[in-house]
Structures are given as C-alpha cells and as structure tokens.
C-alpha positions as CSV (number, residue, x, y, z in Angstrom):
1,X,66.3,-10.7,-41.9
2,X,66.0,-12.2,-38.1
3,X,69.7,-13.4,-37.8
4,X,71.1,-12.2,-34.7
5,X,74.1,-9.4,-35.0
6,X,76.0,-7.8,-31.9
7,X,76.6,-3.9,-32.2
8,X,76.9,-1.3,-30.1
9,X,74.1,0.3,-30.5
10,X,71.5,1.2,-28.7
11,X,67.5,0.1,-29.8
12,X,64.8,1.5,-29.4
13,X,62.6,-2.1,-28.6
14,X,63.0,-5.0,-26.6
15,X,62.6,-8.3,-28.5
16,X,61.8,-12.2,-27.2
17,X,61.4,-15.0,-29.3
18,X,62.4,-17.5,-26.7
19,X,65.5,-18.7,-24.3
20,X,68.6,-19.0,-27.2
21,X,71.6,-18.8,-24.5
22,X,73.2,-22.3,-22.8
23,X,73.6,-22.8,-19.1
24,X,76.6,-20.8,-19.4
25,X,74.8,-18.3,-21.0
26,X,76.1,-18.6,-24.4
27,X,74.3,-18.5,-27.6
28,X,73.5,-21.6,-29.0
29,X,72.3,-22.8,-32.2
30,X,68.6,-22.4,-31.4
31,X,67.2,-19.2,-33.6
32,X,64.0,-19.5,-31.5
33,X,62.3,-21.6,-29.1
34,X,59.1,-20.4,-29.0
35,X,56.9,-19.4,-31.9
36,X,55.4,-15.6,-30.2
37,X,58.1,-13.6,-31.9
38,X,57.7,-10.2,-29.7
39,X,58.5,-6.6,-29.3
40,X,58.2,-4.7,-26.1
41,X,59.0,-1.7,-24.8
42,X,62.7,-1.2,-22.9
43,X,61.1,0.1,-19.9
44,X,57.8,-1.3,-18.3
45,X,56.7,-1.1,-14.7
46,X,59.8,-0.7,-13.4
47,X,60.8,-4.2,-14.3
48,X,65.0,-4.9,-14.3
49,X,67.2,-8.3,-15.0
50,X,70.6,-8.6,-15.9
51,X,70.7,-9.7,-19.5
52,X,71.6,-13.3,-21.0
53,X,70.4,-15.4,-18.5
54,X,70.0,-19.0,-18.6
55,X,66.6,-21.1,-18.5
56,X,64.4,-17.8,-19.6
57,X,64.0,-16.0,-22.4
58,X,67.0,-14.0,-24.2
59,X,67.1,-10.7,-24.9
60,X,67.4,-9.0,-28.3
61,X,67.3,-5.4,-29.5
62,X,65.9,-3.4,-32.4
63,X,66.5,-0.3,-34.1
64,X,62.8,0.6,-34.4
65,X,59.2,-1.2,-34.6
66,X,59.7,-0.9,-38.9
67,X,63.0,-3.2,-37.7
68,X,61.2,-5.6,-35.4
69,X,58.4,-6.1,-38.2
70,X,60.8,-6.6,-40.6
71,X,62.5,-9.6,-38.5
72,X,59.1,-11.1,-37.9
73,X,58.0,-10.1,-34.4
74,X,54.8,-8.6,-33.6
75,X,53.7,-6.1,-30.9
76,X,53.7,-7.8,-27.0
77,X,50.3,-8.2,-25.9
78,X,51.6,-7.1,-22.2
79,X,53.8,-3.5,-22.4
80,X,52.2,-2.1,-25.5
81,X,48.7,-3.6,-25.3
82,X,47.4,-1.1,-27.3
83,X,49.9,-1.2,-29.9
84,X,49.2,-4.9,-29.8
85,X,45.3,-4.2,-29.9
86,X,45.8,-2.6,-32.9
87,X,47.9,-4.3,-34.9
88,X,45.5,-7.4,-34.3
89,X,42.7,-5.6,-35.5
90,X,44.6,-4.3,-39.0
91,X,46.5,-8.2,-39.2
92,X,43.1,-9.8,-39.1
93,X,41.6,-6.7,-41.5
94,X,43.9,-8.0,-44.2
95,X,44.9,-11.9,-43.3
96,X,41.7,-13.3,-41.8
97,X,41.3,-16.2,-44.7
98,X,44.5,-17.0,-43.5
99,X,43.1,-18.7,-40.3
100,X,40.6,-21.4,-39.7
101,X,37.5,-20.8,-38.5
102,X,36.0,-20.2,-35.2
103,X,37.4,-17.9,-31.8
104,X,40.4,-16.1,-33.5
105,X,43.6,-16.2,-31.1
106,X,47.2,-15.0,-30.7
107,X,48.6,-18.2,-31.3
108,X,46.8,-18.9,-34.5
109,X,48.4,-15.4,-35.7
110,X,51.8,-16.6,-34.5
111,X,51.7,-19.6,-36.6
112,X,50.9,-17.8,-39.5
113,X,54.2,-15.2,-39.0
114,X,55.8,-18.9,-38.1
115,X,54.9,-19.7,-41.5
116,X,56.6,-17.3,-43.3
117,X,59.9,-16.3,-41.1
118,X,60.7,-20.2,-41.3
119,X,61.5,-20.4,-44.7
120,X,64.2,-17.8,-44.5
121,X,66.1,-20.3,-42.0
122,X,65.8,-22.6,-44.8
123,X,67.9,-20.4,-47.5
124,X,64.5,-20.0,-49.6
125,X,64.3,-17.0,-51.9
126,X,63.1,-13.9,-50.2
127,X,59.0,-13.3,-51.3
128,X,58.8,-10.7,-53.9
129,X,56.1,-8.0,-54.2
130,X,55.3,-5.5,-56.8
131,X,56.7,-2.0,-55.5
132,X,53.2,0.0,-55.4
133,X,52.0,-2.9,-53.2
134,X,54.5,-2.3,-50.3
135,X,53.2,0.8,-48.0
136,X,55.2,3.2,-46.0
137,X,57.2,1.1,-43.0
138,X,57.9,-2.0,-45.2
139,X,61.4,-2.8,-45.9
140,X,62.6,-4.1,-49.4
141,X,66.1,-5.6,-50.2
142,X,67.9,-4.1,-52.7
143,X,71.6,-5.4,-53.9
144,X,73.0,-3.1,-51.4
145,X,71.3,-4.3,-48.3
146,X,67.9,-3.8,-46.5
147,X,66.1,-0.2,-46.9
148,X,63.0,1.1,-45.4
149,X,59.9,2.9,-47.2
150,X,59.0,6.2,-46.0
151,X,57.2,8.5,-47.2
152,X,57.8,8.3,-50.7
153,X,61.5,8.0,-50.1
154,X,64.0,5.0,-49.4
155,X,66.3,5.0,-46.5
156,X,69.1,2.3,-46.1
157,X,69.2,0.6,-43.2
158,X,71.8,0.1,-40.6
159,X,71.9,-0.6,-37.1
160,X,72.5,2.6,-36.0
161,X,69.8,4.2,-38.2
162,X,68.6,5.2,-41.5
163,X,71.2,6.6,-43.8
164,X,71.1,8.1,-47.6
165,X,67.2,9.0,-48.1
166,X,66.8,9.1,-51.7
167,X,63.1,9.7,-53.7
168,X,61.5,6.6,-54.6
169,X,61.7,6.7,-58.8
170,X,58.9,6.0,-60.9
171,X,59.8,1.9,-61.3
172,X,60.0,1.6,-57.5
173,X,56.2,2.8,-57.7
174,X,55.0,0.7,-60.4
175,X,54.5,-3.4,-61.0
176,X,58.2,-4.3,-61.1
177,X,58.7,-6.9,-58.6
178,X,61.4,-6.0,-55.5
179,X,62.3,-8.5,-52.7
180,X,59.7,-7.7,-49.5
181,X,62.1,-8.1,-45.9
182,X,58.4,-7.6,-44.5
183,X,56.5,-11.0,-44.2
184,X,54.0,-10.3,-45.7
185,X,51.0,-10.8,-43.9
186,X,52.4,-7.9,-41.6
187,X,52.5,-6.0,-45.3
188,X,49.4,-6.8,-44.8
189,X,48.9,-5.0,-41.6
190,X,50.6,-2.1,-42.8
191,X,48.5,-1.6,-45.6
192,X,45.5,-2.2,-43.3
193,X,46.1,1.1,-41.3
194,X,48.9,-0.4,-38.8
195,X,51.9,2.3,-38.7
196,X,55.4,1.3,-37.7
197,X,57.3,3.4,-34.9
198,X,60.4,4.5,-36.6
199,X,63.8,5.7,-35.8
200,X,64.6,9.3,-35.0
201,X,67.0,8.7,-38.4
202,X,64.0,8.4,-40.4
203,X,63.2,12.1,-40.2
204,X,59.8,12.4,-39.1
205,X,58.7,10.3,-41.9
C-alpha cells in the first residue's frame, strides 16, 4: 500500500522515493519528497553507502518488482534501463491520453503515478476493478490482506514471500468488482505486455 514497514527480510529491489530520514537519521513524517517513485537493482556498478543517511535519499526495500508496482514505484531509468525502456513503452501503450500533448517525458509519467498513489495518503477508498481486468502481476486486496495474481492462481502476500496459492474461482474471473493495490495505469502496463519480476515464492509463475 506504500507505507513503510521494518522486517527482517531481505528484498529483492532497491526503492527511492526521496530523502525521508532527519539529520539524525530518523524517519520523519515525510512519505516522499520527490515525486520519481523508483526501483533499482541492489547491486549496480559496484556502487556501496551505508544506509539511512541524512540530506540524500533513503533507502527502502521490496519483496519483488510485483511489490514495488504495487506500492507505486516504477522501474529506474539508470540500473535497469531496459526494464525501464520497456515499461515506458507498455505505460504509454495503455495511458497515453493520460498526458498532454507534445515530447512525452518521465516526469509527465511520474505525475500521473503521483496522481493516483496520493490519494491513498488521504484515507480514500482503494480503486476497484472488475477481476478479469486485472492481468497476472497485479495485486488485489482481499479482507485478509494483499495477494498477488499469477498465473491463474492467488498468492497472499507477506514480506517474506508468497504464501497459500489457491486457484482463482470462477467470480474472481468474471465482472465482480475487487479492490486493485495496482494503480492502475501500471494495470495498465501490465496488461500492455510489461511483466513483473516476482519472488522465488511465487513458483515460477
């Protein structure tokens, strides 16, 4: 949902959405400073910092891409250019109206995901889709929690990976409405051709 949670586990992405840590290097009540929510890769070029440092941006840690998507980041432009290449080309396949016209730019994309993680920081109701709308990679929430789409199954979500696959029945693959996690121009994306990384939990799928 994009709220920050400390566990013990280990992610498989790198996330940025800003410095959120005090002089002292304690959170504060900022839930982003910058509007280019990212995802990178944990190692690139080498590159090492100790973590929580003031006056630059703050490190935080997802399970999977599926995760990072959910939460409203997007794929960095830098470490995974060519995830990032494609994601643009899928987000723009399915959102284009979306922004005005003329050169097309990253920014312009980030305020549109701006757009629709904002809301959740304002206690409005989690968007709804139908459930044969939402492709493999989304994630739905159910009264239990978040779960993940895969491969005609559902998997529950934790931090530590995906847990109780079950078959998706034949209302969660009709017109009934379920809660998308998944903002959903990056539903969009998905359905567009983009595919999430997932988890080694998710079992292949």
């Amino acid at each position: 949902m994009g709220d920050r949670i400390a566990v013990p586990a280990r992610g498989t992405l790198l996330g940025n959405r800003g410095c959120l840590v005090d002089a002292e290097g304690r959170f504060t009540g900022r839930r982003w400073t910058t509007w280019a929510w990212i995802a990178c890769r944990l190692e690139f070029k080498g590159r090492r910092r100790p973590l929580m440092q003031p006056g630059t941006w703050t490190e935080l840690f997802f399970l999977d891409e599926a995760t990072a998507l959910a939460a409203g980041h997007r794929p960095c432009g830098e470490c995974r250019r060519v995830d990032f290449l494609r994601f643009k080309q899928c987000w723009l396949a399915a959102n284009a109206a979306r922004l005005p016209d003329g050169p097309v730019t990253v920014a312009a994309i980030d305020r549109v995901l701006q757009s629709e993680r904002a809301p959740r920081w304002r206690g409005l109701p989690v968007p709804e889709l139908p459930w044969g709308m939402l492709p493999d990679g989304a994630m739905v929430l159910l009264e239990d929690g978040p779960w993940l789409l895969a491969q005609g199954r559902l998997l529950r979500w934790t931090p530590e990976g995906y847990r109780d696959p079950r078959p998706r029945n034949g209302r969660e693959r009709g017109d009934a409405p379920v809660r998308a996690i998944t903002p959903l121009s990056i539903v969009g994306a998905i359905r567009a051709g983009y595919t999430p990384a997932l988890h080694a939990s998710a079992g292949g799928a």
